[in-house]
C-alpha positions in Angstrom: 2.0 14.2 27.9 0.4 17.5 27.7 3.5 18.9 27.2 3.9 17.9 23.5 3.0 20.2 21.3 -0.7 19.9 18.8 1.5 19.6 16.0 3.1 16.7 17.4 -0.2 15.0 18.2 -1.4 15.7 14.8 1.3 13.6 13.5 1.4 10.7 15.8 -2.3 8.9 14.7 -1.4 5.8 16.5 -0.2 3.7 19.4 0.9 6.1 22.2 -1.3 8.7 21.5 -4.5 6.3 21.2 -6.4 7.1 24.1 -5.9 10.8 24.1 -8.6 13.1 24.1 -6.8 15.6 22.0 -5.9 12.8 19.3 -9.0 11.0 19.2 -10.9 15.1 18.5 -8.1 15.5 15.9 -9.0 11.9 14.3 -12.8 12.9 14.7 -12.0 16.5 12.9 -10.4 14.8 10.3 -13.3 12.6 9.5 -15.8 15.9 9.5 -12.8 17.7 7.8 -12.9 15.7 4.9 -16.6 15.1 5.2 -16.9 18.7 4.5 -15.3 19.0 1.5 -16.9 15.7 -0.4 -20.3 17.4 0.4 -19.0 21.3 -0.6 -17.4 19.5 -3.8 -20.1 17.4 -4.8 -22.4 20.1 -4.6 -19.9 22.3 -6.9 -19.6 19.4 -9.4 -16.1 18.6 -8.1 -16.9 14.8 -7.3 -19.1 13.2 -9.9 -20.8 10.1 -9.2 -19.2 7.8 -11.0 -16.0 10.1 -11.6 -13.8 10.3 -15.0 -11.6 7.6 -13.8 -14.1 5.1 -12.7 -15.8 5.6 -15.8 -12.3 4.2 -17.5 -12.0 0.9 -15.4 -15.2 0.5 -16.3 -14.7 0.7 -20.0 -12.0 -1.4 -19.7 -13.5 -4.1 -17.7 -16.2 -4.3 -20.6 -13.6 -4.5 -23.4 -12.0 -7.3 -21.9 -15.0 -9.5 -22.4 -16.3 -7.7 -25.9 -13.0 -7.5 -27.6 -12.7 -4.0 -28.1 -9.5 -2.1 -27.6 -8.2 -1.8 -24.0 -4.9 0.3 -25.4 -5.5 3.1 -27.3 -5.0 6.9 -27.3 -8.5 8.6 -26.4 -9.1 11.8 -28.1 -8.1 13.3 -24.7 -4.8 11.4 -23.7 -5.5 11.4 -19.9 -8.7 9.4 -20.7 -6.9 6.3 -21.9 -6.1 3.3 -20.3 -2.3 2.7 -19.3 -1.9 0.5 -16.1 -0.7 -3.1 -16.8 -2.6 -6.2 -18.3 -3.3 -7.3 -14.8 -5.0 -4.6 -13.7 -7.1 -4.5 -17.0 -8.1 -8.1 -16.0 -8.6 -7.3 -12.4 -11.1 -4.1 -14.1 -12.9 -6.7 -15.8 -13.9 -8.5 -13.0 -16.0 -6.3 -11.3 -17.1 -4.6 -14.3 -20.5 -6.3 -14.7 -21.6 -4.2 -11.7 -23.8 -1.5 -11.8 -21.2 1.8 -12.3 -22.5 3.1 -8.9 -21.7 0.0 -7.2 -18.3 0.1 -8.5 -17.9 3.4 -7.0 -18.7 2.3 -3.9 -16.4 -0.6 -3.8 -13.3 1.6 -4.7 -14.2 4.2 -2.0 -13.9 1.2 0.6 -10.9 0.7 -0.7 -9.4 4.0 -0.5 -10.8 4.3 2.8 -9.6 1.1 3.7 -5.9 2.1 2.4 -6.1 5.3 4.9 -5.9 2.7 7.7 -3.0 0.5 6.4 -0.7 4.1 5.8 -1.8 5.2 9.1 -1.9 2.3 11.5 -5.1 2.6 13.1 -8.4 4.0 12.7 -7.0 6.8 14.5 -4.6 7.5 12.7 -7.1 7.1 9.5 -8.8 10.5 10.8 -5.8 12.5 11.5 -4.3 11.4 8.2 -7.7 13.4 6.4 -6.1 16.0 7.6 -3.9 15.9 5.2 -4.0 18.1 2.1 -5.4 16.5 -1.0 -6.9 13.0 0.9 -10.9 14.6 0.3 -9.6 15.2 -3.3 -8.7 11.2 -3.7 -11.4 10.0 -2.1 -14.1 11.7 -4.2 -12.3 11.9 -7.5 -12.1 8.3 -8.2 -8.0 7.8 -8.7 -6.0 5.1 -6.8 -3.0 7.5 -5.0 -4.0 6.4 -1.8 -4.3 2.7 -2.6 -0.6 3.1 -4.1 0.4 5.5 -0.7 -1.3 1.8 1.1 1.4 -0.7 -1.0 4.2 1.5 -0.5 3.7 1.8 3.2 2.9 -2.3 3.7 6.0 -3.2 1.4 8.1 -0.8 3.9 6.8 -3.0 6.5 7.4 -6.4 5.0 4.8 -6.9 2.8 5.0 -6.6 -0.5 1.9 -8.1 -2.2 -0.5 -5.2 -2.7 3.0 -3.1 -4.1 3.2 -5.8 -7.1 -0.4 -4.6 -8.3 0.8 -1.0 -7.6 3.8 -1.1 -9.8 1.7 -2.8 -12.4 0.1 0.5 -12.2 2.5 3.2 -11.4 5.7 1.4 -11.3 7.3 3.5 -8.3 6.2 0.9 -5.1 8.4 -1.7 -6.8 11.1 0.5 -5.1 9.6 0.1 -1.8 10.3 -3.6 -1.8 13.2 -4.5 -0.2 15.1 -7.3 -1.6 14.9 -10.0 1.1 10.6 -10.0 0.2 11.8 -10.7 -2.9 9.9 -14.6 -2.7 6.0 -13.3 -2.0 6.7 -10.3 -4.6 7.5 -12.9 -7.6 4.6 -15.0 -6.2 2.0 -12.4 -7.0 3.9 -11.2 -9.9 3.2 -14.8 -11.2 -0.3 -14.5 -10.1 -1.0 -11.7 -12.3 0.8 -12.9 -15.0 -1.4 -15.8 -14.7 -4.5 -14.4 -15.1 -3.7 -12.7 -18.4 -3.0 -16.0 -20.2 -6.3 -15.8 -22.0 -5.5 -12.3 -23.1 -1.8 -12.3 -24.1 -2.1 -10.2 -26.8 -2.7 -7.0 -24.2 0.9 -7.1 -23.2 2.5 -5.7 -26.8 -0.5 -3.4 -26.9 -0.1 -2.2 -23.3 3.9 -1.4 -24.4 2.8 -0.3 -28.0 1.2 2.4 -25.7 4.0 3.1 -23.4 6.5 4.1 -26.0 3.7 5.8 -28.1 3.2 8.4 -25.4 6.8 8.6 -24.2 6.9 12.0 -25.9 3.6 13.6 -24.7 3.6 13.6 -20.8 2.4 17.2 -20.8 -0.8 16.2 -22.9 -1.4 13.2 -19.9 -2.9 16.2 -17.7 -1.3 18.7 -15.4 1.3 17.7 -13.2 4.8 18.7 -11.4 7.1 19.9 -13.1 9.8 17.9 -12.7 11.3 15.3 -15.4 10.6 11.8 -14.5 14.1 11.1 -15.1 15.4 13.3 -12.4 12.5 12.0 -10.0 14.2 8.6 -10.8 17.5 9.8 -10.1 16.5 11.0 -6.5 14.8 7.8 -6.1 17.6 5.5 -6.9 20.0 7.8 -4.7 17.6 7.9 -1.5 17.0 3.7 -2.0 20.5 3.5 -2.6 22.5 6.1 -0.3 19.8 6.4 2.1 18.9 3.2 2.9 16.2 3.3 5.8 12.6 2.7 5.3 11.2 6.5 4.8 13.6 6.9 2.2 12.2 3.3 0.6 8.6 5.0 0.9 9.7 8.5 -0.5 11.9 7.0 -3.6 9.0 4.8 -4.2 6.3 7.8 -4.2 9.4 9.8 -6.6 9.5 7.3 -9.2 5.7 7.2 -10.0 6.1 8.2 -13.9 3.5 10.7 -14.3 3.2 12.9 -10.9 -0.2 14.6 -11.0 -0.6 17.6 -8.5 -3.3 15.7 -7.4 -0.5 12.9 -6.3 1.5 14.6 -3.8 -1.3 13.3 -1.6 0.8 10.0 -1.8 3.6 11.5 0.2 1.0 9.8 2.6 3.7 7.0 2.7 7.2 8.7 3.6 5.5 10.5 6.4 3.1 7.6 8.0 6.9 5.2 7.7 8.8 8.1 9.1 6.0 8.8 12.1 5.6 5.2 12.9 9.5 3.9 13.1 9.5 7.0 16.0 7.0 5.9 17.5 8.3 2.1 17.6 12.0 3.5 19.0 9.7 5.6 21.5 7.8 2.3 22.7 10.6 0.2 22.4 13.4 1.8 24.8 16.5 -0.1 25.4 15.8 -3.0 22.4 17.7 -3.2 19.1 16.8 -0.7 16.8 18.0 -1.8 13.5 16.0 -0.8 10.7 14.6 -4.6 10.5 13.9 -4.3 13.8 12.1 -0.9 13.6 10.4 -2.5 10.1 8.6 -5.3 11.9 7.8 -3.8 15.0 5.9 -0.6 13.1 4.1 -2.5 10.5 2.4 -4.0 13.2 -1.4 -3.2 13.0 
């Protein structure tokens, strides 16, 4: 065991390496890692309390029961509102909290999607290792919530990908067709909900098409054309075909790619270190990728 290299540690979070001291200090540095930079960054003005995009759900939420506009253009573009009907809905219901207390609630979520990409709690802190997790947790987006569905529909389920494609499309590509059944089921859900306010879905694609031709006016992001992104994504889900490549097409095909989003190449690499560790714990069994799918999504 000691033979294997700190590098290798760093990227195994879970399972084998559970009980070893030098994983559980890398889990623990991660935690203090990250810790670090909220508390640096807060005290630069990084991380504002609530932060830009918080301040959006909420405005949304409020909308929904005022009747005033959810879809518009802001007078800066990355301020307004373009995720799906459902999620304006879902906005709405917790939007009669106090803004601070909405905070809260989405930074247990995002810490609570660190431990569905990695595994384990473990693995939780040695994924804050990664570059750009202290940047999501403090700046109020919801890349590591969308890094979460990609990596459970990898792993059979698909639910939470539904509300992540409502948002940024790109987890529908990390179902795979036989979950097909639960997938329409919350898809109906959603639907659902959004009876009372039918009107937002023409808005909501009034919007879409509006802004097709000003993606560099939606903030600063990587330089490469969405359609090409597609493209590689429909080539790794289609040519590929094995569950990292499921994660990494579905974290390609998110439409607009922030710098700030790279941090959801969480996904690719938490599929891709836990299917070695399931062939690594499961020597002499099949290992099909179905196999290797339900075994790893194990928590």
């Amino acid at each position: 065991m000691f033979a294997r290299s700190p590098l290798d540690a760093l990227l195994r979070g879970a399972r084998g390496w559970r009980h070893s001291p030098m994983v559980i200090a890398l889990s623990f540095g991660g935690v203090a890692f990250v810790i670090m930079q909220l508390f640096i960054g807060a005290q630069a003005g990084i991380f504002p309390i609530p932060g830009g995009d918080e301040l959006i759900w909420d405005r949304v939420g409020d909308a929904l029961w005022t009747g005033a506009p959810v879809y518009y253009n802001a007078p800066r573009l990355i301020d307004s509102f373009v995720y799906a009907p459902p999620l304006a809905v879902a906005f709405g219901l917790v939007s009669w909290l106090p803004i601070d207390a909405q905070h809260l609630l989405f930074l247990v979520l995002r810490i609570l999607s660190l431990r569905v990409i990695a595994g384990s709690w473990i693995g939780a802190g040695i994924a804050c290792w990664f570059p750009l997790v202290a940047f999501d947790l403090g700046g109020g987006n919801f890349n590591l919530l969308v890094a979460a569905a990609i990596v459970a529909a990898v792993f059979g389920r698909p639910q939470l990908a539904v509300w992540g494609a409502l948002a940024k499309f790109g987890p529908v590509l990390a179902i795979h067709p036989r979950d097909w059944r639960p997938a329409l089921a919350v898809l109906l859900v959603a639907f659902v909900i959004t009876l009372p306010w039918l009107y937002l879905w023409p808005q909501w694609l009034d919007l879409l098409i509006a802004d097709l031709g000003n993606p560099g006016q939606l903030g600063p992001q990587v330089p490469i054309p969405w359609f090409l992104r597609l493209a590689a994504a429909g080539a790794l889900v289609l040519l590929v075909r094995a569950p990292w490549a499921r994660a990494l097409a579905a974290t390609l095909a998110i439409p607009a790619f922030y710098w700030a989003s790279l941090v959801v190449l969480l996904a690719p690499l938490a599929v891709l270190v836990r299917e070695r560790q399931t062939r690594e714990a499961l020597p002499g069994r099949a290992s099909t990728p179905l196999a290797l799918e339900g075994e790893a999504g194990r928590p």
